[in-house]
N, C-alpha and C positions, 0 to 999 in steps of 0.2 A: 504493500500500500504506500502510494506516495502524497503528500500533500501540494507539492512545488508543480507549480506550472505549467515549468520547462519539460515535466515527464510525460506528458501529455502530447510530446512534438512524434512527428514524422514528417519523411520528406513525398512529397508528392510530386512526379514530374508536371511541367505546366498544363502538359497535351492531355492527361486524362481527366482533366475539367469538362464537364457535360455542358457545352454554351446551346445547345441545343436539345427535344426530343427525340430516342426513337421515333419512327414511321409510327408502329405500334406497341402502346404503355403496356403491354404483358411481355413483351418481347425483352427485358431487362433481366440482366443474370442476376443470381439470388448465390448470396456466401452465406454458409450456414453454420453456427456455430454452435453446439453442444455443450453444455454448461458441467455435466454431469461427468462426460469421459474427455473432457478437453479438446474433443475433435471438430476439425475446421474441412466443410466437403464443399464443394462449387459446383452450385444447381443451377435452375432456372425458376423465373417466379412464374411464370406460366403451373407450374408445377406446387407452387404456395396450398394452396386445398391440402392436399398429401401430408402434410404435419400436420392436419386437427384431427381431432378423434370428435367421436360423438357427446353432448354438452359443453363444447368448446364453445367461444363466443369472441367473437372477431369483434375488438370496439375504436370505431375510426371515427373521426374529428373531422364535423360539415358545416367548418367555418368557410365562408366564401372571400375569394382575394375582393377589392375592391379597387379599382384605379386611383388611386394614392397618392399620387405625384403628378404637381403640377408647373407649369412655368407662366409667369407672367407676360402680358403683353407686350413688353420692351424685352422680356429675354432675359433681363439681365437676375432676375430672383427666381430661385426654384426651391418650390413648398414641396413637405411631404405630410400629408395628413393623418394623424395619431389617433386624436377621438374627436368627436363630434356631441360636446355636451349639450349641444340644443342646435338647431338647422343652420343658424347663421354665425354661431361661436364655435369657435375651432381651433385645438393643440395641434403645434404644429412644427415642423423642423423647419429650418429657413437655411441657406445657404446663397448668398454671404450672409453670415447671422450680423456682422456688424454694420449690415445697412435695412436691418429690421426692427431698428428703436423702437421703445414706445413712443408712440403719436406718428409714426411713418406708416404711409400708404402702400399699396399694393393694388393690382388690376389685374384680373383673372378673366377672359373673355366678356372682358367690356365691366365686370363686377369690381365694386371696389371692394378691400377692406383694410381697416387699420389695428395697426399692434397696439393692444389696448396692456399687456402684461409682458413680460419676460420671467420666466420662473429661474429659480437656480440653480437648474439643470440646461439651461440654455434653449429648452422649447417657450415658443412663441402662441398665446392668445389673441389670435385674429378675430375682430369683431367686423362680419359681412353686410353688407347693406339688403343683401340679396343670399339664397346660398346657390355659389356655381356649381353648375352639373358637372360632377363626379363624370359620369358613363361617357359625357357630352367631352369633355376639358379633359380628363385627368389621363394617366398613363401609368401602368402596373410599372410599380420599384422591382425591376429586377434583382437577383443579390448583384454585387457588384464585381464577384467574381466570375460570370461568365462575358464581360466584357463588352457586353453591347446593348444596344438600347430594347426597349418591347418591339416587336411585332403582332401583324394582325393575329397571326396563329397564335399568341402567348394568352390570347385572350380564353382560347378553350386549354391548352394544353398547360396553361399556368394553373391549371384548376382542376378538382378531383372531380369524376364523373357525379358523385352524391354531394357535392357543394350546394348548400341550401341558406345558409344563415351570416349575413354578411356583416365585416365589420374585422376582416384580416388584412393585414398590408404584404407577409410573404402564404406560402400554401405551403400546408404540413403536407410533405412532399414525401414522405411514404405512401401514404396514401394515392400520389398521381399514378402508381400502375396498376391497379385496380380498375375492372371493366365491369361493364353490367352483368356478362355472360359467368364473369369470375364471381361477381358477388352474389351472384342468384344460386351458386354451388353452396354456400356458407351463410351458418347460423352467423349475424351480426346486427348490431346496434351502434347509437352513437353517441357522443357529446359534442359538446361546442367549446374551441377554445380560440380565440383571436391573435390571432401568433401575430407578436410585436414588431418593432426593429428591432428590439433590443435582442432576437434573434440572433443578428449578426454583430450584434459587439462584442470585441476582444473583451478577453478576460489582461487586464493591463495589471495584475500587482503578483509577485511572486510565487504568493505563498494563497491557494485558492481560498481558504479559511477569510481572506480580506478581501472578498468579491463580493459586490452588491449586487444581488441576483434585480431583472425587473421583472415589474408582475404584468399580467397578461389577466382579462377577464376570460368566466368560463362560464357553464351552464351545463347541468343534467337533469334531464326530466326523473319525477319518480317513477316511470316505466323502466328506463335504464336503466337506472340505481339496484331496481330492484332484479332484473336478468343477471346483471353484473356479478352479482352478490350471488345468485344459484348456480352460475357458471362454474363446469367442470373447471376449466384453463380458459382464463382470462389471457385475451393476444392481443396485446396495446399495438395499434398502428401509427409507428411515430413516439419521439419526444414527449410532444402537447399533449396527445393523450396518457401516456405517463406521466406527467407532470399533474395531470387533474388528477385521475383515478390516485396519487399517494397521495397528492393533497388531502382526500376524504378520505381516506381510509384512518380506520381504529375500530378496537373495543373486536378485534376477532374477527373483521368483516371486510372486503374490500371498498364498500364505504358505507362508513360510522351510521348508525343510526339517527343521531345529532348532526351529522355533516348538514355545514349549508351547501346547499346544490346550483346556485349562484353565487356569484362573487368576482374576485380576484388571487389569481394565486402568487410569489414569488419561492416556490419553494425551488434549492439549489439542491440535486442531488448529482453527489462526488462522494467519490471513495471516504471514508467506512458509511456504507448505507444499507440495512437491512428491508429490504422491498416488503412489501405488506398485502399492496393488490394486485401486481402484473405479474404473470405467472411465464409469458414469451414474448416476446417484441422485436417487429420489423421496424429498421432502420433503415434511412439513406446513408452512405457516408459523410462524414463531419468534418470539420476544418481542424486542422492541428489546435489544439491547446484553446480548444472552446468550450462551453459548457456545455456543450451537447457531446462532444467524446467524453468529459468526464461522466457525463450520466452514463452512458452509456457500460463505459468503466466500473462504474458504479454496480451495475448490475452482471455483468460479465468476469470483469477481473478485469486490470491494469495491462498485465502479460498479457494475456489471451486476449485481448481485444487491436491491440499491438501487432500480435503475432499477424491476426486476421489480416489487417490493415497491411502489412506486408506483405501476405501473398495476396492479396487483393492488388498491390500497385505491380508485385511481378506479375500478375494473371491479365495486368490490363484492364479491370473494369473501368467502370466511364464514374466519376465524385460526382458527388453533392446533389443539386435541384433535383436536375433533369439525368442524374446518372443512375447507378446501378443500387443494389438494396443487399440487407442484411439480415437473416433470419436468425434470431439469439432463442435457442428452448434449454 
């Protein structure tokens, strides 16, 4: 078990970056790794059905991306929008932040609005005269590691075929290989959880122990809750949905009795962490020394997720978004 940062590194050559999707989202190789006898086999997810057994229950995250990003009428300011506490007031990133004062203006497809706050975190409250059309104006935040702007196609392929409830800036991107054909094989349900930026922020201080996790709102129905909880093996799709499902969990249950079933969660899971509700969990691959391989870590091992991660970059699969996935039992 390590607690430093720097344990969390690998090297990635630049070329196995996924800037793009497969043709077809089942078509993505699947590393499988075994928790139990230490073994690492390279599959195909087309083939993902073939690990559940019968009262398993597949539980995947139908937050919907939303176009997030915007540029002003002159060009020269680009917003990314965070939350939306009422239609015309909006947190917001701004870049250059130092030409977003308070009392300075902004125009978004003829809309004004002005920085009415600056928090001390350096996000920006815009107060809109009007609120601009999103669908109309804005432009899906790609991560910024595949290198290039959105396209028309990012608009379905940035998105999980069961994307229903909107209010995400990135797609919990395990989920993009999942088909209808796949999902109508398998028992499964869902939550909601609105994956942040703070997705893709480094973890910047040594020693993880001093990482300010951020939180992210979630949502389970008590229908969920309660399949969740009968389920033989719970199979988290993604992070986000582990991140919610241990949020609630306690009291001997995958989630508590008491749990609030809305909210926000910030929970950081990194090595030493005893899992309580996810029983297997598909992953994308993650970025070096991020909080998503620590979770990950967390739930696998340090070594053995490591290991993975190397013969994954000798085998070639395609990182991150739009790349290949990881099956953890």
């Amino acid at each position: 078990m390590s607690l430093l940062t720097k344990d969390y590194d690998y090297h990635l050559p630049p070329e196995l970056i996924a800037s793009r999707p497969l043709p077809n989202r089942a078509a993505s190789r699947m590393l499988v790794i075994d928790r139990k006898d230490g073994s690492i086999t390279h599959g195909r997810f087309a083939d993902f059905a073939d690990h559940m057994k019968p009262r398993d229950l597949l539980v995947l995250n139908n937050t919907r991306v939303i176009p997030a990003r915007l540029f002003s009428d002159d060009g020269r300011t680009e917003l990314l929008c965070l939350d939306r506490p009422s239609p015309t007031l909006w947190r917001c990133l701004a870049k250059p932040g130092k030409r977003m004062k308070v009392g300075r203006s902004v125009a978004v497809g003829g809309i004004t609005g002005n920085v009415v706050e600056v928090l001390k975190n350096g996000d920006r409250i815009i107060q809109w005269e009007s609120a601009p059309d999103l669908d109309a104006l804005g432009h899906l935040a790609l991560p910024h590691y595949m290198g290039r702007e959105d396209e028309d196609s990012d608009k379905e392929r940035y998105q999980t075929v069961f994307a229903k409830e909107e209010g995400a800036i990135a797609a919990p991107t395990a989920g993009l290989h999942f088909t209808p054909e796949i999902l109508s094989r398998i028992d499964h349900d869902f939550i909601t959880l609105h994956v942040g930026v703070g997705t893709f922020r480094p973890v910047s201080v040594d020693h993880i122990g001093e990482h300010i996790m951020h939180s992210e709102k979630y949502s389970v129905t008590p229908e969920a809750a309660s399949r969740i909880n009968t389920a033989g093996r719970a199979f988290a799709v993604g992070t986000t949905v582990t991140r919610v499902l241990e949020s609630l969990a306690g009291g001997g249950q995958r989630i508590a009795p008491d749990a609030a079933l809305s909210g926000a969660t910030d929970i950081f899971l990194h090595p030493p962490y005893h899992f309580q509700a996810v029983d297997a969990l598909l992953t994308n691959f993650h970025l070096p020394q991020s909080t998503l391989i620590m979770l990950v870590s967390a739930f696998a091992g340090r070594e053995l997720v490591l290991e993975a991660y190397r013969q994954a970059v000798a085998e070639r699969y395609r990182f991150y978004s739009y790349g290949d996935c990881m099956l953890i039992l």
